[in-house]
C-alpha angles and dihedrals in degrees: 000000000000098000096055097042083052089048098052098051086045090052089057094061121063136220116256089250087057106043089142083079107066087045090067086057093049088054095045092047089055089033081067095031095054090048098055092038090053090052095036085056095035104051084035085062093047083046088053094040091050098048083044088061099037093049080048088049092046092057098063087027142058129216104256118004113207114217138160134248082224095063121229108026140191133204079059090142090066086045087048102051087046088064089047084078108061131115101260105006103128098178146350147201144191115235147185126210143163146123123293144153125252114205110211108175102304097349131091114186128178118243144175110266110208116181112205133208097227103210102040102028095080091057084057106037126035084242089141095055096048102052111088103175124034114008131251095265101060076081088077098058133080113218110204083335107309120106113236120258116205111207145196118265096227089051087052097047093047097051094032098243123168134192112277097033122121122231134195119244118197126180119196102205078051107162141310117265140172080269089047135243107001124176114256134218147191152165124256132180120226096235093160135017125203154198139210097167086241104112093208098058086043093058109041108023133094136182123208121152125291086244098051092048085047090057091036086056113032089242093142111196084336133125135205091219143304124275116219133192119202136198090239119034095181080060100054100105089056089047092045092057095055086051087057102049085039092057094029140212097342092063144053138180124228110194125207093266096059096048091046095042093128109049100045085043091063080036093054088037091050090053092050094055103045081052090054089048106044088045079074097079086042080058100038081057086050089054089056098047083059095050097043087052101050082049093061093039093065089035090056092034083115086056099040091049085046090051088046096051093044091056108279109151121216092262087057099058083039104060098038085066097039086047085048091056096034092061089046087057098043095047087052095046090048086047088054111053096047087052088045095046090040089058091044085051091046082044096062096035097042107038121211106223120234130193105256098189077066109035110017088238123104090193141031102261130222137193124176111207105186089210086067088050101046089052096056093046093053089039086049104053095035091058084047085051104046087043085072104058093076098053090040096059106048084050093054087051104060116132095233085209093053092045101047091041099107098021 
């Protein structure tokens, strides 16, 4: 095994007469390199997009919400502190939440009406952090009578709301009355205004107390459903599993991956493609190992018939060609992925500014999973391997007595 490891390191090199050759392997070793550092940066930068949007998400929303087939539900305080039990679960909190119409001036648009639970919401949801103007407990207060509203900064923007105006909420299923169900409305005074980074919730969601959106809606002592954080997002469907067979049959939970499917679906099919993409330089660097080999094959013929004649078996031969491409591919992986991970590290330290008017982000995010990077290494090194067959077996293959003929 030592001589053909010897062999192989010394094909690479050329003599000084054929330096031409040694290029080839230059080019070969960055063809590789450039191929895994282009898939280590760019799946760095969707890992760091999507746990961008899912932080975003997690501050409006919470891990697992618990909700009834029966729709609004009380008691809710007994339901609540038998969650709390469970294995994982790190908070909850009771909420409130359905469609209204806020009435700015002339406009009415419809928005998302969440109900909070003051003193628990912020444990489950990142609210605090959001709010960039007011606080969550001026919710609490009435001010000349009229129970404070927070906002979303687009919506106020929009509309040209500012803190300390009042708006008009309506709800169209309103309450029930001896006329039957009526919409009901009420003033509310913008004591916060806040900002998830998600221009959707910005610009259509809006906070007031649990008690406030119980009396809005005619929801009596009655919730939507129950928020829940866990220690382990990745692990909410499992823990949501154990909250339904510990309420039983009339709830059910419904993690954050479930009501996002869609969008972290395109997000995960869009990872897998650019993987699939980007693999092909990693191929097109396989093609040339091929070729480069085919090409020293017929330029050390006179050796490998030589080798052959002095007892070198076929898996000799074999093996000194498969180790030369195999260290091509391997120097070019390990190239690549200091070049990828140096560009992930510049990236941090050195942030690359984005528009956040356009995109919400004020820098180009990473994230390095090593499970990305253990992948492209192995994918790497196995499509250099398996360039090699070809080459390596045609060498092993060389009829000596052809070979040294006209020699």
């Amino acid at each position: 095994m030592y001589f053909e490891l010897f062999l192989a390191l010394r094909y690479l090199k050329a003599k000084q007469k054929q330096a031409f050759i040694s290029i080839i392997s230059v080019i070969l070793v960055v063809g590789v390199m450039v191929g895994v550092m282009a898939l280590i940066v760019v799946l760095s930068v969707m890992n760091g997009f999507r746990a961008d949007l899912m932080s975003k998400i997690m501050n409006v929303n919470s891990h697992i919400q618990i909700k009834s087939y029966l729709g609004p539900f009380n008691n809710y305080n007994e339901t609540l502190e038998s969650v709390k039990k469970v294995e994982g679960v790190v908070a909850v909190t009771p909420s409130i939440s359905d469609q209204v119409f806020v009435t700015v001036g002339a406009n009415s648009p419809p928005a998302f009406f969440r109900g909070l639970d003051t003193k628990s919401a912020g444990s489950v949801m990142a609210i605090d952090y959001m709010i960039k103007d007011g606080g969550l407990s001026s919710l609490d207060e009435l001010y000349d009578g009229v129970p404070g509203i927070i906002i979303g900064s687009e919506l106020a923007k929009y509309y040209g709301v500012s803190l300390g105006d009042e708006i008009k909420v309506t709800a169209p299923q309103g309450k029930i009355t001896p006329l039957g169900r009526v919409p009901n409305s009420k003033q509310f005074k913008v004591t916060g205004l806040f900002s998830s980074g998600m221009y959707e919730y910005d610009l259509g969601m809006v906070f007031v107390s649990l008690k406030e959106a119980q009396d809005l809606l005619g929801y009596d002592d009655n919730v939507s459903y129950l928020e829940v954080k866990v220690d382990d997002p990745d692990r909410s469907d499992i823990i949501g599993e154990s909250i339904t067979k510990l309420l039983g049959y009339q709830f059910y939970a419904q993690d954050w991956k479930a009501s996002n499917k869609p969008l972290f679906s395109a997000i995960k099919i869009e990872k897998y493609t650019m993987f699939i993409i980007l693999a092909m330089i990693i191929l097109v660097g396989a093609l040339n190992i091929i070729s480069a080999l085919v090409m020293v094959v017929i330029e050390k013929s006179r050796e490998v018939a030589i080798l052959r004649a002095m007892g070198a078996t076929q898996k000799n031969i074999m093996h000194i060609f498969m180790l030369q491409g195999l260290f091509v591919g391997i120097a070019g992986t390990i190239g690549g992925l200091i070049s990828g991970l140096g560009i992930c590290w510049l990236i941090k330290k050195i942030p690359i500014s984005l528009p956040s008017s356009v995109y919400y982000l004020d820098r180009l995010p990473v994230r390095v999973e090593g499970i990305d990077v253990l992948v492209i290494t192995l994918s790497a090194v196995l499509i250099a391997f398996l360039a090699t067959i070809y080459p390596s077996r045609h060498a092993s293959r060389m009829n000596p007595v052809e070979a040294l003929r006209y020699e």
